[in-house]
PAZAPA-4460 file (N, C-alpha, C; in steps of 0.05 Angstrom, whole numbers, plus 32768, in hexadecimal, padded with zeros to 4 digits):
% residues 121
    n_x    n_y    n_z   ca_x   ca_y   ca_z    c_x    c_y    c_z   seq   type   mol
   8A88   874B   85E8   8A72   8739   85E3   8A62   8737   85FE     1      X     A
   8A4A   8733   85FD   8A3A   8732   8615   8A33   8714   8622     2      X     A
   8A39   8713   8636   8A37   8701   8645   8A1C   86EB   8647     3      X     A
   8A07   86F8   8634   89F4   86E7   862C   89F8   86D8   8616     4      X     A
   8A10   86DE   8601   8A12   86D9   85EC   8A22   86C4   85F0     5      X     A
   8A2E   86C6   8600   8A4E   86B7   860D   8A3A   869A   8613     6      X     A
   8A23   86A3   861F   8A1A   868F   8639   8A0C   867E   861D     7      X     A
   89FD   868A   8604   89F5   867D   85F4   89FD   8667   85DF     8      X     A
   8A0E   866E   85D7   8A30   865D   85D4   8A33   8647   85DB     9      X     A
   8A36   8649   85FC   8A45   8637   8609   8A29   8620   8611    10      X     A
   8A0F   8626   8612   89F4   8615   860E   89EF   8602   85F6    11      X     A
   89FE   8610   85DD   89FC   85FF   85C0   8A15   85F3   85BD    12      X     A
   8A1E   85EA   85D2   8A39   85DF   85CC   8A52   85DD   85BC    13      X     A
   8A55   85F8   85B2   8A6A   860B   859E   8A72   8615   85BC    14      X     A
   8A95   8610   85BB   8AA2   8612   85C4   8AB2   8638   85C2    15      X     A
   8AAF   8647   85D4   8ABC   865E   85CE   8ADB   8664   85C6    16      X     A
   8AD8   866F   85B0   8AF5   8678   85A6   8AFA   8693   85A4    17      X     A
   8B18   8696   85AA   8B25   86AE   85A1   8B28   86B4   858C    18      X     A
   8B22   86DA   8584   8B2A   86D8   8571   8B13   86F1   855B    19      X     A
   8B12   86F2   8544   8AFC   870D   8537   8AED   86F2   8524    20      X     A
   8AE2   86FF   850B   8AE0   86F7   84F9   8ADF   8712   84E2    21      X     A
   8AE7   8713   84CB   8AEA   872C   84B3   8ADB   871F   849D    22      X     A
   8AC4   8725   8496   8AC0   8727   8479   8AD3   8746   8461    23      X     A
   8AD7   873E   844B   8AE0   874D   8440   8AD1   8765   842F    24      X     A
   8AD2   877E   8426   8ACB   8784   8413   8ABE   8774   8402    25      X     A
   8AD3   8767   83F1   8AC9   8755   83DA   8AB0   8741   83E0    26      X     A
   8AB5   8733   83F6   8A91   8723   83FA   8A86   8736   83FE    27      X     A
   8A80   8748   8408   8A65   8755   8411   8A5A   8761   83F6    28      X     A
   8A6B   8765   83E1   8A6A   8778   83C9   8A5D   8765   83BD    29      X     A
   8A71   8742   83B9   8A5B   8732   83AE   8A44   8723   83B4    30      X     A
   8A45   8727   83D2   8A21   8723   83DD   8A10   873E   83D2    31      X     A
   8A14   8752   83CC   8A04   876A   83C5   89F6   8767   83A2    32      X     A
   8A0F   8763   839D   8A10   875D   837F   89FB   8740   837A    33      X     A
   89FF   8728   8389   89ED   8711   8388   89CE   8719   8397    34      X     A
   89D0   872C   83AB   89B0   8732   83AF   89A4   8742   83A4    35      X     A
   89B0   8758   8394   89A5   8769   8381   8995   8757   8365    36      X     A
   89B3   8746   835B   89A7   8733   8344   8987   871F   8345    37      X     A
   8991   8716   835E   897A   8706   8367   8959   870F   8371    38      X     A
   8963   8730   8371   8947   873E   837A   893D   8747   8361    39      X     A
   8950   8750   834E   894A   875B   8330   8943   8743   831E    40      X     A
   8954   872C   8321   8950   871E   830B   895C   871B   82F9    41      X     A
   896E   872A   82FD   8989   8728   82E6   89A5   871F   82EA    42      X     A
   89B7   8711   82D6   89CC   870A   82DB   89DF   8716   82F3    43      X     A
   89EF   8709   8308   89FC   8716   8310   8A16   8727   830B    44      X     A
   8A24   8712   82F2   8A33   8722   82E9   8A2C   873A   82D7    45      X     A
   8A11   8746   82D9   8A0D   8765   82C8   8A0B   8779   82EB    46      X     A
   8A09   8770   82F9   8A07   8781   8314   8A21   878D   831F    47      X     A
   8A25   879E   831D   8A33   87B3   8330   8A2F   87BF   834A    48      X     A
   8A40   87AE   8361   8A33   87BF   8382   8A4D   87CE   8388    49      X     A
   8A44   87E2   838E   8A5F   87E9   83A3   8A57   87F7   83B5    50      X     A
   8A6C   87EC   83D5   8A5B   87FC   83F4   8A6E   880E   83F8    51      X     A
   8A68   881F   840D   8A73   8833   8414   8A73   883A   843A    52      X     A
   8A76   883B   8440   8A79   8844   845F   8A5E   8857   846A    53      X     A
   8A50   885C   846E   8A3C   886C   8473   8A39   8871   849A    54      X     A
   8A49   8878   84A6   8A4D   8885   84BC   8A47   8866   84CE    55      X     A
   8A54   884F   84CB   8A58   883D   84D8   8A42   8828   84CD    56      X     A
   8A31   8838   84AF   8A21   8824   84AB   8A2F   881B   848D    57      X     A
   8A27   880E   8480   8A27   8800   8466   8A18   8814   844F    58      X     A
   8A1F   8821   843C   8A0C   8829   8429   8A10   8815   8412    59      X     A
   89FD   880E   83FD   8A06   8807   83E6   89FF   880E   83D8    60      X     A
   8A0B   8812   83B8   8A03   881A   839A   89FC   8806   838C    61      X     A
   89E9   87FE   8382   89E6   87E5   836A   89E0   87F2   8350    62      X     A
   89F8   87EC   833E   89F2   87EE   831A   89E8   87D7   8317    63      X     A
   89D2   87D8   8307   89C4   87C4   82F7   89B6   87C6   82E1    64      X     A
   89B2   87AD   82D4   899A   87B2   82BC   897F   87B1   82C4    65      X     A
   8970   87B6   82B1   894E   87A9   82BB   8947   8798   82AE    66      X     A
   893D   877D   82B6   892B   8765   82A0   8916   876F   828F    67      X     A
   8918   876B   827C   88FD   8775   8261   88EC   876C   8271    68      X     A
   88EC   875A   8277   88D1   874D   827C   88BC   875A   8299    69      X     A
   88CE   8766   82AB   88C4   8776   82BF   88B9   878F   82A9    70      X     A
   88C4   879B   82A5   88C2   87B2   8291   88A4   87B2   8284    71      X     A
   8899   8795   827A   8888   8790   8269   886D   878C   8281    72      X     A
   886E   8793   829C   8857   8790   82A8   884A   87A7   82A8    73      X     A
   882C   87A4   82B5   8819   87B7   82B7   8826   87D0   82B8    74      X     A
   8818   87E8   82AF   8813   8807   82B0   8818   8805   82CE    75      X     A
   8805   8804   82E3   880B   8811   82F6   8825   8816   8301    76      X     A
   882E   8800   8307   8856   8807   830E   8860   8811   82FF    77      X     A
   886C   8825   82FF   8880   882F   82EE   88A4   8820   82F9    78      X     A
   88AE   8827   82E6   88D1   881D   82E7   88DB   8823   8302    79      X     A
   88D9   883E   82FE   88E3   8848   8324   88D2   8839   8339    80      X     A
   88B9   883D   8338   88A8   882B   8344   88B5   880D   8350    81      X     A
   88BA   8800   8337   88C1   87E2   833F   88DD   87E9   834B    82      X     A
   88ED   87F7   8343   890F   87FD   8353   8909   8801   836D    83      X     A
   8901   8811   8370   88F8   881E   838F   88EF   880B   839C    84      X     A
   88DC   87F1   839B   88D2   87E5   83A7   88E4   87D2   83A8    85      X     A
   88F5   87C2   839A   8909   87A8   839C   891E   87C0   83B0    86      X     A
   892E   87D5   83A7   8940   87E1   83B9   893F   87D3   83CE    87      X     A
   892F   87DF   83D9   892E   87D2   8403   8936   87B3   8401    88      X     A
   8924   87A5   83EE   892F   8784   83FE   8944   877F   83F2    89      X     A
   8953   8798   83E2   896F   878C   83E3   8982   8794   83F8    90      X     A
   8982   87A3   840E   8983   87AC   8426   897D   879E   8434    91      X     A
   8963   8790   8437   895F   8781   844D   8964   8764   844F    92      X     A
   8966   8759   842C   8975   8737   8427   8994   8745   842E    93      X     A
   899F   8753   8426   89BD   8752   842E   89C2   875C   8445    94      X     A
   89B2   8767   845D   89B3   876A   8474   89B9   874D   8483    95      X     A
   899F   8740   8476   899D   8724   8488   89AF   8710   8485    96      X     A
   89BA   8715   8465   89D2   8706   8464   89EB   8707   8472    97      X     A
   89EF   8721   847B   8A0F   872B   847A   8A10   8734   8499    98      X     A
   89F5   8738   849C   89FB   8748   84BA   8A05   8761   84BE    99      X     A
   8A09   8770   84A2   8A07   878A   84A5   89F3   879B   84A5   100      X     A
   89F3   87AE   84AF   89E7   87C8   84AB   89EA   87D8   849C   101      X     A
   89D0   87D8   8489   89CF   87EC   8475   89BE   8804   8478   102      X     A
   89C7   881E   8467   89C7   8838   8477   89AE   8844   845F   103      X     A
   89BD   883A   8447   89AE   8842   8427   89AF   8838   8418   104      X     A
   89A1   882F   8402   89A0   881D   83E6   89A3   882F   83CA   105      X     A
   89B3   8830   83C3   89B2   8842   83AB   89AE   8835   8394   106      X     A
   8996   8831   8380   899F   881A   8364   899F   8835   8354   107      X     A
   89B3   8827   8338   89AB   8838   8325   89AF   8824   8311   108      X     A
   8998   8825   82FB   8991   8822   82EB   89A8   8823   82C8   109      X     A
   89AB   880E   82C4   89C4   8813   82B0   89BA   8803   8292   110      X     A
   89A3   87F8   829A   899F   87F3   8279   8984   87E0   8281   111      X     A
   897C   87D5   8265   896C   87BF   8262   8975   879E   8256   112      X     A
   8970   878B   8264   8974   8771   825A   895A   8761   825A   113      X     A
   8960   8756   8245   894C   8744   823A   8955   8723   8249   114      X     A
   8945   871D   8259   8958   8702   826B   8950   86EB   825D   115      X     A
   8941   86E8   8242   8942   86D0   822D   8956   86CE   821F   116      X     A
   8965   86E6   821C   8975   86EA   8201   898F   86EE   8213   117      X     A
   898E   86F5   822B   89A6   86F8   823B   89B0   8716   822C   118      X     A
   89A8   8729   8229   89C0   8738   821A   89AA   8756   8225   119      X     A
   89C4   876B   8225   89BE   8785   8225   89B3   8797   8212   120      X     A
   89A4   87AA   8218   899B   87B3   8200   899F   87CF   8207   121      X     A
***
């Protein structure tokens, strides 16, 4: 740790301790899974994340559905269109959350939900 960090610390009156801290797998998977939902719009429990190691960085995969209701906007965006563009800020909300480093965003696309009716189609 760097000695500016040390010196920063000890100015906000948090006392220095020994010692790491570990997040697990499992939170990071369910912060991915809750910022994916929350960027899409859809239930969390239809989201699927899973990370992978990417040469000291973070990659992740998100399965998900799509909201009808996105679906039902203007011609110009197309489907990939809107994916491609939420992708990144789900990289960059779970960056800022977690403090990791992410390398790549992979979504894929696993169905359609209707978020009035709650249900898959």
């Amino acid at each position: 740790m760097s000695e500016e960090v040390l010196d920063s610390r000890r100015d906000s009156g948090i006392p220095p301790r020994a010692g790491y801290t570990r997040v697990s797998a499992q939170a990071l998977t369910g912060t991915a899974r809750a910022v994916a939902a929350g960027i899409f719009g859809v239930d969390p429990g239809l989201v699927r994340a899973f990370l992978r190691d990417d040469s000291g960085y973070l990659a992740l995969t998100i399965h998900l559905p799509l909201p009808l209701t996105d679906l039902a906007g203007g011609p110009e965006a197309t489907v990939l269109d809107r994916v491609r563009a939420w992708r990144g800020s789900i990289g960059e909300q779970f960056s800022a959350l977690t403090g990791s480093l992410v390398s790549r965003v992979d979504v894929r696309v696993t169905g359609i939900v209707d978020p009035a009716v709650g249900r898959r189609r």
